[in-house]
Backbone as ProteinMPNN parsed JSONL, in Angstrom:
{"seq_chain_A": "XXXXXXXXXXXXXXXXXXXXXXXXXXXXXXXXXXXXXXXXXXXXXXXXXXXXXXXXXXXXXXXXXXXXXXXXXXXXXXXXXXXX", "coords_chain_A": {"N_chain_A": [[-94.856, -104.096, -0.717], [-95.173, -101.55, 1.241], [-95.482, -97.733, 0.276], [-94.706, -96.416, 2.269], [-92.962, -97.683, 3.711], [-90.543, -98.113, 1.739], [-90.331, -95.534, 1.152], [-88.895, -95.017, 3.457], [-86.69, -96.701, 3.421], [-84.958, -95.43, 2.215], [-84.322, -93.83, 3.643], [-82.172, -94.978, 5.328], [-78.639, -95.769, 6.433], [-76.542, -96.348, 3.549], [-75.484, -100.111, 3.26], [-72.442, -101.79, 2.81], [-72.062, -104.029, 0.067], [-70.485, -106.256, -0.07], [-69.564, -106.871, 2.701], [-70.466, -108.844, 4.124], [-68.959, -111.173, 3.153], [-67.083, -114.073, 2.734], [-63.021, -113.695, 1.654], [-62.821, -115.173, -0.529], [-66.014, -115.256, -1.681], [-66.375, -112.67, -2.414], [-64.553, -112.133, -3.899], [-65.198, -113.393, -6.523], [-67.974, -112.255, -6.477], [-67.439, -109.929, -7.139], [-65.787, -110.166, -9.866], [-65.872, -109.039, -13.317], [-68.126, -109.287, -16.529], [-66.327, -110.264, -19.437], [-63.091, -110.359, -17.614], [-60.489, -111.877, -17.054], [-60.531, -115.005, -15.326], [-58.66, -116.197, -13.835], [-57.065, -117.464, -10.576], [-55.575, -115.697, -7.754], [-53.421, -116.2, -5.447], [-54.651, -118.086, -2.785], [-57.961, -119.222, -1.793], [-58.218, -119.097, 0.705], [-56.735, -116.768, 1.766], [-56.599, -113.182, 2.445], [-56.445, -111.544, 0.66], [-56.876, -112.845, -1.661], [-57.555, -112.858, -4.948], [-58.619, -112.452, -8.358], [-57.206, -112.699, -11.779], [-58.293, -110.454, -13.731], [-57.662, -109.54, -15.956], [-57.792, -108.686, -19.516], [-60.232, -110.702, -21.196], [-59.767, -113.691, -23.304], [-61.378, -114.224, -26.094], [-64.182, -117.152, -26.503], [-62.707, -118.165, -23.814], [-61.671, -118.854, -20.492], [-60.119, -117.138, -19.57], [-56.611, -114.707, -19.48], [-54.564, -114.036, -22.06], [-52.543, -114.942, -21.335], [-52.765, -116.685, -18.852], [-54.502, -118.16, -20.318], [-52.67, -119.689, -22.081], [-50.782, -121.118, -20.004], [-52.466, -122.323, -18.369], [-53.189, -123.994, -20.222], [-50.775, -125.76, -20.678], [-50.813, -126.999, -18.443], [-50.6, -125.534, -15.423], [-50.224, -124.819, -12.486], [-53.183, -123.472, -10.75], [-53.033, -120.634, -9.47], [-50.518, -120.071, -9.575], [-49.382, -118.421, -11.406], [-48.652, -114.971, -12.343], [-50.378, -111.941, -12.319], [-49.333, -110.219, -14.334], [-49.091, -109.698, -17.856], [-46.421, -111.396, -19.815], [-43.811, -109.633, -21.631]], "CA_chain_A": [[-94.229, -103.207, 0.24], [-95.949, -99.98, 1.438], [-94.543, -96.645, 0.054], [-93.917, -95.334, 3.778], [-91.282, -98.3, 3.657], [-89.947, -97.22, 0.545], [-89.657, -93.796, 1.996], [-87.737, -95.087, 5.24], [-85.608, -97.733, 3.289], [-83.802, -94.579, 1.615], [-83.33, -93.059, 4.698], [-81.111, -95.904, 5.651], [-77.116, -95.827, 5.384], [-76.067, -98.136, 2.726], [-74.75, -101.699, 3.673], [-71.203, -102.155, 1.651], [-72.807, -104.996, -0.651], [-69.349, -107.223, 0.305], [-69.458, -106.874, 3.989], [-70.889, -110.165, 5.07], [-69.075, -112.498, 2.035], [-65.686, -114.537, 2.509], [-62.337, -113.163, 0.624], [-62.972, -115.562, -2.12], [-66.581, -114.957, -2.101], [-65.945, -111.472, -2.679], [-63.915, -111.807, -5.306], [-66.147, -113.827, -7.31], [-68.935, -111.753, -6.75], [-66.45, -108.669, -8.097], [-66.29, -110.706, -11.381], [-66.864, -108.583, -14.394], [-68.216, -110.048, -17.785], [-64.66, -110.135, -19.677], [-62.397, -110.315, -17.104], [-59.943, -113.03, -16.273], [-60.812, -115.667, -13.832], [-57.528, -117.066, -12.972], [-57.228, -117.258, -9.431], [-54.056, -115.464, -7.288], [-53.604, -116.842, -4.432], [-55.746, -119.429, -1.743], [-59.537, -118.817, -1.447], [-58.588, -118.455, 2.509], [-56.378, -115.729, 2.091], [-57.457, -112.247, 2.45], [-55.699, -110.743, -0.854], [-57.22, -113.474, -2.811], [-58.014, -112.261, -6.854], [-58.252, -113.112, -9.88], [-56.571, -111.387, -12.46], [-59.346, -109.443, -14.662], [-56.977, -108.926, -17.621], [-59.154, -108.835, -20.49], [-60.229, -112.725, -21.704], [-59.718, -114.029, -25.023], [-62.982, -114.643, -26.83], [-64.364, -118.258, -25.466], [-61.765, -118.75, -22.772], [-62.059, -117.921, -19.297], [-58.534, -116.479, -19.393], [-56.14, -113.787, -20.464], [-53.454, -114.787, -22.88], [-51.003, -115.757, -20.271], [-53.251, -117.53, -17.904], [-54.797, -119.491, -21.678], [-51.595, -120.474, -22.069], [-50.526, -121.488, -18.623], [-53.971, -123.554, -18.12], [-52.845, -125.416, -21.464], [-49.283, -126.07, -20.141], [-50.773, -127.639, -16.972], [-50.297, -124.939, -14.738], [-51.135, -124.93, -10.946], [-53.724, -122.095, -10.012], [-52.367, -119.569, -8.077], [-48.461, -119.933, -9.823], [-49.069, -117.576, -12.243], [-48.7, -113.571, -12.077], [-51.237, -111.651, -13.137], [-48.619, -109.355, -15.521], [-48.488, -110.427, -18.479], [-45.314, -111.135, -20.186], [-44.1, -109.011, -23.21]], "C_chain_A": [[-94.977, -101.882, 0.184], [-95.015, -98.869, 1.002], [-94.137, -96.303, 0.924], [-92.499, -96.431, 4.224], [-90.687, -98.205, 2.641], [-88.959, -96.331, 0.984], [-88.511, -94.487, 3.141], [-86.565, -96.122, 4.694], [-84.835, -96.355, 2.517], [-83.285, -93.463, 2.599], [-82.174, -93.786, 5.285], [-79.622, -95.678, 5.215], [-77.111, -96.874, 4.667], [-75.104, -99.154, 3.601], [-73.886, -102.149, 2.918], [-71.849, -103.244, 1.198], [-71.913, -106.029, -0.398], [-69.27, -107.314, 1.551], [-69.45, -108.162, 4.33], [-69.899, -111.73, 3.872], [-67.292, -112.434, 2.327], [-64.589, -113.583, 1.22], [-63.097, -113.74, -0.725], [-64.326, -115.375, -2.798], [-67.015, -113.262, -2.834], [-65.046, -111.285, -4.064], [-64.26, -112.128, -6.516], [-67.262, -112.946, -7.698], [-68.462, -110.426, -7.412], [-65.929, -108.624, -10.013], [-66.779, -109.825, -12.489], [-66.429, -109.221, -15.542], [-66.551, -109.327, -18.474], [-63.623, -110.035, -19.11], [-61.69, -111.843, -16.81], [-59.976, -114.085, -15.607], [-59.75, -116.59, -13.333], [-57.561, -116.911, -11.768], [-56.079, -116.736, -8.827], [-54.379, -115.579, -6.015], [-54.749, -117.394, -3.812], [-57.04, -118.562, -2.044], [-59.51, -118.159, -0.246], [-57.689, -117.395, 2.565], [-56.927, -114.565, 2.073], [-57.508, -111.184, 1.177], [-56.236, -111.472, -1.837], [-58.073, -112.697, -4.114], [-57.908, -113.148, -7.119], [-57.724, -111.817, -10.866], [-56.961, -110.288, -13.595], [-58.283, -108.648, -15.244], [-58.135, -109.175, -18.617], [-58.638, -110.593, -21.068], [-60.255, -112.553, -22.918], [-60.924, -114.893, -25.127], [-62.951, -116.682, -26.669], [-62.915, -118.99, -24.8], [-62.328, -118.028, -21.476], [-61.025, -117.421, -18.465], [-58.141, -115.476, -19.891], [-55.719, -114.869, -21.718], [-52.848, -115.206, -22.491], [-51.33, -117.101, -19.679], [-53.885, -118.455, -19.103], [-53.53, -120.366, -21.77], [-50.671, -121.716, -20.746], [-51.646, -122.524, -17.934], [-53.526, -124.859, -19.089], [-51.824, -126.084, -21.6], [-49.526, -127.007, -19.171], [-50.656, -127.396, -16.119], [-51.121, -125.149, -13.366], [-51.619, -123.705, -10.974], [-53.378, -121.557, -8.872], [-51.132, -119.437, -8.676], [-48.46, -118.564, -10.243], [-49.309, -115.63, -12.164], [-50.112, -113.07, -12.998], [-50.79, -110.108, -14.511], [-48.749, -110.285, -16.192], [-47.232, -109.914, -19.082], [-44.983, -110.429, -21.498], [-43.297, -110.288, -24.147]], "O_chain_A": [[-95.301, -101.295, -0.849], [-93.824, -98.974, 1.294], [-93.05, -95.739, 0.805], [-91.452, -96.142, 4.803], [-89.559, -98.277, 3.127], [-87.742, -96.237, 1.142], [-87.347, -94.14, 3.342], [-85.6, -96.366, 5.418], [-83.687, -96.725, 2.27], [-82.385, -92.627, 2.528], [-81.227, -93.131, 5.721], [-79.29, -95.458, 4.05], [-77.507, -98.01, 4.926], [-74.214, -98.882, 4.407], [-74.301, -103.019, 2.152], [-72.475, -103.694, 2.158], [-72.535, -107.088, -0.479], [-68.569, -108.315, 1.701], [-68.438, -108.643, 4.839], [-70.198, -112.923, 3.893], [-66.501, -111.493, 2.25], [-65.032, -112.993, 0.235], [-63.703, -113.137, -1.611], [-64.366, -115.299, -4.026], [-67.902, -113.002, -3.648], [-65.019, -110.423, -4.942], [-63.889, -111.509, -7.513], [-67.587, -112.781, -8.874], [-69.205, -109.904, -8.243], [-65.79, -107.769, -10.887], [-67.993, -109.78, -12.686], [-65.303, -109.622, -15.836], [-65.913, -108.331, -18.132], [-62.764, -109.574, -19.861], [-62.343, -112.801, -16.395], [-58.903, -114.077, -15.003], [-59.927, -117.546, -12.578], [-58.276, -115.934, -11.546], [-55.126, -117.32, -9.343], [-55.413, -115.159, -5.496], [-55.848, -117.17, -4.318], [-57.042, -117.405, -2.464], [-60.184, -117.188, 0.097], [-57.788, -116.866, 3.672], [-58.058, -114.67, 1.599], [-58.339, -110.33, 0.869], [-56.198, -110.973, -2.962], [-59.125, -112.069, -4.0], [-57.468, -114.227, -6.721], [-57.794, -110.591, -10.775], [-56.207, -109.507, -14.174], [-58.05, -107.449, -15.091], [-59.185, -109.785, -18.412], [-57.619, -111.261, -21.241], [-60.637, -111.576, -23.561], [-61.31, -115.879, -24.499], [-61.923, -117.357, -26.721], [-62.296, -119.987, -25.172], [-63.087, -117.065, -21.368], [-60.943, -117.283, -17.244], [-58.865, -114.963, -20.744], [-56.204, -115.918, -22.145], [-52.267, -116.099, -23.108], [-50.726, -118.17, -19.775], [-53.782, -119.656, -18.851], [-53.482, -121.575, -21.544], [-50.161, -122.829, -20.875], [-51.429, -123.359, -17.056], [-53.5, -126.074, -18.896], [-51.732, -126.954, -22.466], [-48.659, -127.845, -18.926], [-50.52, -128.321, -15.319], [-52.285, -125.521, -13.218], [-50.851, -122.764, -11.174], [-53.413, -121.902, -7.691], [-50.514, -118.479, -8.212], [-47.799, -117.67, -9.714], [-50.437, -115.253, -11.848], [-50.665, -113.602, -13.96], [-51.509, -109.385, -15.202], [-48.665, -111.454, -15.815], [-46.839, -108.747, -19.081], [-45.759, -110.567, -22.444], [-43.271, -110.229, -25.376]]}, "name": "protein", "num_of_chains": 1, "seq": "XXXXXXXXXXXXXXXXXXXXXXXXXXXXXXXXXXXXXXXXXXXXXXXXXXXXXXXXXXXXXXXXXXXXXXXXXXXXXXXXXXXX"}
């Protein structure tokens, strides 16, 4: 790439980095290392999460949603409070 496009790509407004990507892909790509990945509600809804409580060391859960996976739980039931 030439520096004079360089130069002109920072004159550009930014492009929200989520704009073009489905709820659920969006929420995936929002994903941070240690967070949660239970799912709350459908993929096709527009509110769709996950619940980025902090995960318990190799799980890809909190404590609630570990438990609730190992119960047999349907994805999506479960809140993303946990309980005291």
């Amino acid at each position: 790439m030439a520096l004079s496009s360089l130069a002109l790509a920072g004159d550009r407004a930014p492009v929200p980095l989520f704009r073009y990507l489905t709820p659920a892909a969006g929420a995936v790509a929002k994903l941070e290392p240690g967070c949660c990945r239970w799912p709350l509600g459908g993929p096709a809804e527009p509110d769709f999460r996950f619940c980025h409580g902090p995960r318990l060391a190799r799980s890809s859960y909190c404590a609630r949603h570990e438990r609730v996976a190992r119960a047999g739980g349907q994805q999506g039931t479960a809140s993303a409070e946990p309980r005291s």
